[in-house]
N, C-alpha and C positions, 0 to 999 in steps of 0.2 A: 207467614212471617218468619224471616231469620233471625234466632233471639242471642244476640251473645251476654251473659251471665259472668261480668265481672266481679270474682271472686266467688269463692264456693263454701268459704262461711256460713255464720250459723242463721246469717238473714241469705244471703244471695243464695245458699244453696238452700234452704226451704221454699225460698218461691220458685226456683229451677230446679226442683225437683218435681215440685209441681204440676208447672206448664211442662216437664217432661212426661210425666204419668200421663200428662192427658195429649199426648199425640206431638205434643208441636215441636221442630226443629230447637235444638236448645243445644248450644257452646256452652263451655265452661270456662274462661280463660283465667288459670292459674300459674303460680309460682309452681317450679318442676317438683319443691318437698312435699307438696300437697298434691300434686298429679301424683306422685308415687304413693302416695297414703292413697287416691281413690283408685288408680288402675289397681290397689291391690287387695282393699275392699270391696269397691265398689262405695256409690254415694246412699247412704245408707241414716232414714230420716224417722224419730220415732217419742213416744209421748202422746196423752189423751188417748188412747187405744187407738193409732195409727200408725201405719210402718209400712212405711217405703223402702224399697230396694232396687237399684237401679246401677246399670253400667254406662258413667257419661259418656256423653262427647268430650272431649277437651283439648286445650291447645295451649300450648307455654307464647309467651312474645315473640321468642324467635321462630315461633312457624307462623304468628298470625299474617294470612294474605290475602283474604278476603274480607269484603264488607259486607255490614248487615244490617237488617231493618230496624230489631230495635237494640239498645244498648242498656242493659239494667246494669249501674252501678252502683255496687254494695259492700266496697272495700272503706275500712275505717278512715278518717282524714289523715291520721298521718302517712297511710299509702297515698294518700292521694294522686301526688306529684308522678310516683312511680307509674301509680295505675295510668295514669292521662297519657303519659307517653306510651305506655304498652298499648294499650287501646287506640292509639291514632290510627292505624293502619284499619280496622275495622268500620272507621267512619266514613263515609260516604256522603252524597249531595242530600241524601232522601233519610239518610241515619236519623232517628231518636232516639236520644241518649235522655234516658230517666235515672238519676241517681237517688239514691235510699239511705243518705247521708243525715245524720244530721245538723242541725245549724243551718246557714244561711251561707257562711264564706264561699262556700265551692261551687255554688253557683257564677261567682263572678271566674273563678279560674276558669272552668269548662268554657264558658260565654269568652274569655279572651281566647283561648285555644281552640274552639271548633266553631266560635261562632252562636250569637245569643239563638238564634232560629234553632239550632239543634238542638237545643237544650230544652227540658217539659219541669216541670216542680215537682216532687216526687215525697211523699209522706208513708214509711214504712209503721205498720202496727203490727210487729211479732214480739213473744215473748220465746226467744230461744238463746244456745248454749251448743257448744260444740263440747263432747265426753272424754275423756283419756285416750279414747281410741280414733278421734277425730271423727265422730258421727253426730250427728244433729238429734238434739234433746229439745223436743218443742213442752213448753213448760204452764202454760197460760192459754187461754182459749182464742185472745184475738187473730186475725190475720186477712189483713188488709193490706190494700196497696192505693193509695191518693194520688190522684197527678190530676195534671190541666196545663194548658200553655201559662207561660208568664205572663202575658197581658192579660190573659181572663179571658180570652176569645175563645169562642167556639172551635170547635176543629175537627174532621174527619181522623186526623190520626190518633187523637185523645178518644175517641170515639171505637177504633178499631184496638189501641193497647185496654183499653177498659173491657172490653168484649171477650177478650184474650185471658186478662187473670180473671173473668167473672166464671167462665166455661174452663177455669181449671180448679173453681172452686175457691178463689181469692179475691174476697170482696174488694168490690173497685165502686164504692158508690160517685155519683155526679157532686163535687163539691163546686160552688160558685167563684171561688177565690182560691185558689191553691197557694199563694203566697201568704196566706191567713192562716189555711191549716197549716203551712211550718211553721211559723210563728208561733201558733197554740201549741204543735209539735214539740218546739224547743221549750217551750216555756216549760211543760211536762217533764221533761226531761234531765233542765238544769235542776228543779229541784228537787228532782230522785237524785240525782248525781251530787250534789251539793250536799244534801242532806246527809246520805250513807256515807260518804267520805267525811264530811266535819264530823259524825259520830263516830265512824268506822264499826258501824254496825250494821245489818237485814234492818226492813220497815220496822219491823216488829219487837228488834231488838230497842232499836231506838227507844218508841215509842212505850215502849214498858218499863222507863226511869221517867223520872219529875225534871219536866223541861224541855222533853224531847218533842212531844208534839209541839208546842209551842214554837220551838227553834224552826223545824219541818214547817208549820205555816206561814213565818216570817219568813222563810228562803223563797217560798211561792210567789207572797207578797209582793216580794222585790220583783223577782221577774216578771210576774203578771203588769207590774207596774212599768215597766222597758217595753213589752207589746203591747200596752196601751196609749203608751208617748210616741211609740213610733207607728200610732195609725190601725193597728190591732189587736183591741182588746179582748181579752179569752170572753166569748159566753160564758153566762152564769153557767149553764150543764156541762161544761166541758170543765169548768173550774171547779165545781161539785164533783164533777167526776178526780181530778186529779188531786183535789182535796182526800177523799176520802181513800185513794191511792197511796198518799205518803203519812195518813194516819191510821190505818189499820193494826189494831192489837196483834201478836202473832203470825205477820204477813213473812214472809221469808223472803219476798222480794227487793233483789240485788241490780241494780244496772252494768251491764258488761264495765264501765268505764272504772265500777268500784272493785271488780273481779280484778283487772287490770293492775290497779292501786297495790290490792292480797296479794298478787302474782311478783309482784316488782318489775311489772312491764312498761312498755312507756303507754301514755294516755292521751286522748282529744281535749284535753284540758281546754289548750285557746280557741279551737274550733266550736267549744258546747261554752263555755264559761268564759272564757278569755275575751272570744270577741262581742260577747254579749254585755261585760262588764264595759267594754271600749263604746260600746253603742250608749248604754247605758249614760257612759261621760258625755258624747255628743248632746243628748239628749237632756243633760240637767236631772239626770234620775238618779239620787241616791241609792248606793247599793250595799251597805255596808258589810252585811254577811256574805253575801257573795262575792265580794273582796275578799273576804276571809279564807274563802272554800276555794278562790280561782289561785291568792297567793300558797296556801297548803299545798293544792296541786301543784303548783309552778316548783315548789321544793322537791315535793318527789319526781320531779320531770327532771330537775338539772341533776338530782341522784342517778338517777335511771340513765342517762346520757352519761355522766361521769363512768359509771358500773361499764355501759356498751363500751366508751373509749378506751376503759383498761384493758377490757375484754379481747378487744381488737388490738391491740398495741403489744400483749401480753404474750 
């Protein structure tokens, strides 16, 4: 299989480093400042007593001119738009395209653009960070990779990408609904991201004042209560599990989106919170905290645009 690896982040490049170590054909297609950070390191992967070292394949937009079998994309939403077009030229009649996104929106982009048949549902579970040196800091023990077609149907190609990260060491269990596990996905998600951003603190830090767990369970709340209006509700053990994710004393767990926030970068805000809050309203689900944490976001998003437009003007 022909694997192109869009982007080479601290998720796309941990599992294309991976299926690189373990033999298989593996593209990297980047922006040219990060081609030059790896032709000059090299892609270099490490954390939990593992370390990787490797010299990619890689290819900027303007050389992409072939097509490939599968397509991992694992650039933030708001590349999105970019990546889709850079990426076109790599698709093909037989392409799968798994993106590693999260939320739900980008599914309909891809589906208008290539075509709903190419497209698979795609559920990433790493815990990484890319360092000052632009090297991959794996930080947390999960690393998973979820897909299935959108209908639920069976399929020989789901069958052959699952085979592919299981034999590179990246669990790919058989889930029965792949539309279910993002759902649960996101649900996870917004309220790590919700939570550290209305406190502007780690799990830990939160949680170690009067009121923080409490705020932390009521952001779940609401979301879990949007996946179950819209047809999938979290399992008890997955909402156990994510419970005890955003209540842990001491946890020093961050979500890149609130990394993002610290940085003064821009952020996924309406793609993780924005358009779950808009579902939310179809749905008759109040949501009131996560109003809260989606318009806080929305203030530093029009900062951060403000800051880029003087930048560029300047």
């Amino acid at each position: 299989m022909r694997i192109l690896t869009v982007g080479a982040g601290a998720v796309g490049g941990w599992f294309g480093a991976r299926l690189a170590r373990a033999g298989h054909d593996v593209t990297f297609l980047v922006r040219p400042q990060r081609a030059a950070v790896l032709r000059a390191r090299g892609l270099r992967v490490s954390g939990l007593g593992e370390e990787i070292a490797l010299a990619p394949q890689l290819v900027t937009a303007d050389e992409l001119a072939q097509t490939y079998d599968l397509v991992l994309l694992s650039v933030k939403s708001t590349a999105l738009d970019r990546a889709t077009k850079d990426l076109a030229p790599a698709v093909g009649p037989r392409t799968a395209i798994l993106p590693l996104l999260n939320g739900m929106a980008h599914l309909d982009r891809l589906a208008d653009v290539f075509g709903r048949r190419a497209v698979l549902g795609g559920v990433a579970k790493v815990v990484t960070t890319l360092d000052e040196h632009g090297d991959i800091v794996r930080m947390a023990p999960p690393s998973a990779v979820l897909t299935g077609e959108l209908d639920g149907a069976p399929s020989a190609r789901v069958d052959a990408v699952r085979a592919l990260l299981t034999g590179a060491g990246i669990d790919s269990p058989d889930v029965p609904d792949i539309t279910a596990a993002m759902w649960h996905k996101w649900v996870f998600i917004t309220a790590l991201c919700a939570s550290t951003c209305l406190m502007r603190g780690s799990v830990g830090e939160f949680n170690a004042v009067p009121g923080g767990t409490e705020l932390a369970r009521a952001l779940l709340a609401e979301a879990a209560a949007v996946a179950a209006a819209a047809g999938y509700p979290v399992p008890e053990s997955e909402l156990a599990f994510t419970t005890q994710t955003v209540t842990t004393a001491g946890s020093r767990l961050t979500p890149s989106l609130y990394r993002d926030v610290l940085a003064g970068r821009s952020t996924e805000v309406e793609h993780v919170l924005g358009d779950l809050v808009a579902r939310a309203r179809t749905l008759a689900v109040p949501t009131p905290l996560l109003d809260l944490a989606t318009l806080q976001l929305r203030v530093h998003q029009h900062r951060t645009a403000q800051q880029e437009q003087g930048a560029a003007t300047g």
